[in-house]
C-alpha positions in Angstrom: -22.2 -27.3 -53.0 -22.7 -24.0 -54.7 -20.5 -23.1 -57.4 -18.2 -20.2 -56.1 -19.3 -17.7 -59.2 -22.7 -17.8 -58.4 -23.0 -16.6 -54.8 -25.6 -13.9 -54.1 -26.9 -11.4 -51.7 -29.6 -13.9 -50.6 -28.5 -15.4 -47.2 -29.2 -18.7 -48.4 -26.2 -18.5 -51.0 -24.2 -17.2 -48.5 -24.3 -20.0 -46.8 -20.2 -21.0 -47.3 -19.1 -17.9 -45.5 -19.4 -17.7 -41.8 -22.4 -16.7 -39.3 -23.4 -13.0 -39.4 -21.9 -10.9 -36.8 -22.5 -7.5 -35.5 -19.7 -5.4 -35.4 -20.6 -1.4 -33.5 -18.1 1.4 -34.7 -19.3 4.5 -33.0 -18.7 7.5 -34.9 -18.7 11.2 -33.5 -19.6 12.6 -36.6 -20.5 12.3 -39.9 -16.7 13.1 -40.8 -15.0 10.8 -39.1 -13.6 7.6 -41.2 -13.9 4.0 -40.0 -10.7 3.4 -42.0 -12.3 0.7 -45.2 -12.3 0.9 -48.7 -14.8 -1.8 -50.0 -13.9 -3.6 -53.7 -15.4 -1.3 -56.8 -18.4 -3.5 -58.6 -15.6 -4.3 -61.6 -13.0 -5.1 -59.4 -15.2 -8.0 -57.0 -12.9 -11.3 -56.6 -14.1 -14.5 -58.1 -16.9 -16.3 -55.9 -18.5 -12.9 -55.1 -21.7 -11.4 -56.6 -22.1 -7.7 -58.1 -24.1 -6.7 -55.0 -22.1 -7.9 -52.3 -20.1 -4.6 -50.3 -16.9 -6.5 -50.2 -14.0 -4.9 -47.5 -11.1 -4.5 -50.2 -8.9 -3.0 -47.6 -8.5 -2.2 -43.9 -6.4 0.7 -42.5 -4.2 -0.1 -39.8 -4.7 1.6 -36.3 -8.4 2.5 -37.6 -11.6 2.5 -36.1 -12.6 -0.9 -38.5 -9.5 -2.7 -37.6 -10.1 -2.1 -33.6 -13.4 -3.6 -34.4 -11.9 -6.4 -36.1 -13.6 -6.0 -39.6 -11.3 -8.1 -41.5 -10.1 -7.7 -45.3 -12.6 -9.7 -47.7 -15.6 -9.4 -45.4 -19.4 -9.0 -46.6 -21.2 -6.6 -45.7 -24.8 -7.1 -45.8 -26.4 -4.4 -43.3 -26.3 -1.2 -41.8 -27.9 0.2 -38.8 -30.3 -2.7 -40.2 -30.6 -1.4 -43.5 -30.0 -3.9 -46.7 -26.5 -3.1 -47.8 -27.3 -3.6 -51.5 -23.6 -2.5 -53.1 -20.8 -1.4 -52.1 -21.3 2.4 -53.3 -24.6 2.3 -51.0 -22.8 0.9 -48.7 -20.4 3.6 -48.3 -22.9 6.1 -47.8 -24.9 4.0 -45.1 -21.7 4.4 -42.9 -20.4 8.2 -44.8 -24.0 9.6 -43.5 -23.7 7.7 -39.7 -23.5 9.4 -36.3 -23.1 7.6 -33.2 -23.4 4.0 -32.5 -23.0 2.2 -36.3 -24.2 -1.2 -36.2 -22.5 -3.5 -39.3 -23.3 -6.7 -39.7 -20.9 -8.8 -41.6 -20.4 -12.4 -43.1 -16.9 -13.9 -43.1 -15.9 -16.2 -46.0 -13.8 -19.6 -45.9 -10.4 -19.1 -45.7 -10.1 -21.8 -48.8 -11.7 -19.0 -50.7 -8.8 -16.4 -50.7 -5.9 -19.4 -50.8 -3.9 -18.8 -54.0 
């Protein structure tokens, strides 16, 4: 298989994590928080590339968590926009209104294990 360091945002060499999913968040207004923080470029866990948007964290009783985005997700579109890093990312979902459509891949649960 592919070794874990070299995973990218190509679909192809994402092909240990999970099928993509569409996850809808529907936000009122550009203020409202879906309750994520996604991992700073420095601070990626090993096996993920630079421009993956990585969830780092999940508040409880958020909008995300009802939705069931899950710590450790990828990211990889917005409202079918390229999700190219994590800071762009952020303002993809920052700047949405309404009906927010994120797609997501999971990874392997071997991938976290300590």
């Amino acid at each position: 298989g592919t070794p874990v360091d070299v995973i990218d945002h190509q679909p192809h060499q994402l092909s240990m994590f999970g099928p993509e999913e569409e996850i809808i968040v529907h936000k009122t207004s550009p203020s409202v928080r879906i309750g994520i923080t996604l991992v700073s470029r420095r601070r990626l866990p090993r096996g993920y590339h630079k421009h993956l948007a990585v969830i780092s964290l999940v508040s409880p009783y958020s909008l995300a968590a009802r939705t069931g985005l899950s710590e450790y997700d990828v990211i990889t579109h917005v409202n079918g926009t390229p999700a190219i890093s994590s800071r762009h990312c952020v303002t993809m979902i920052r700047d949405a209104v309404g009906l927010v459509r994120i797609k997501i891949r999971r990874p392997p649960a071997w991938l976290h294990k300590a």
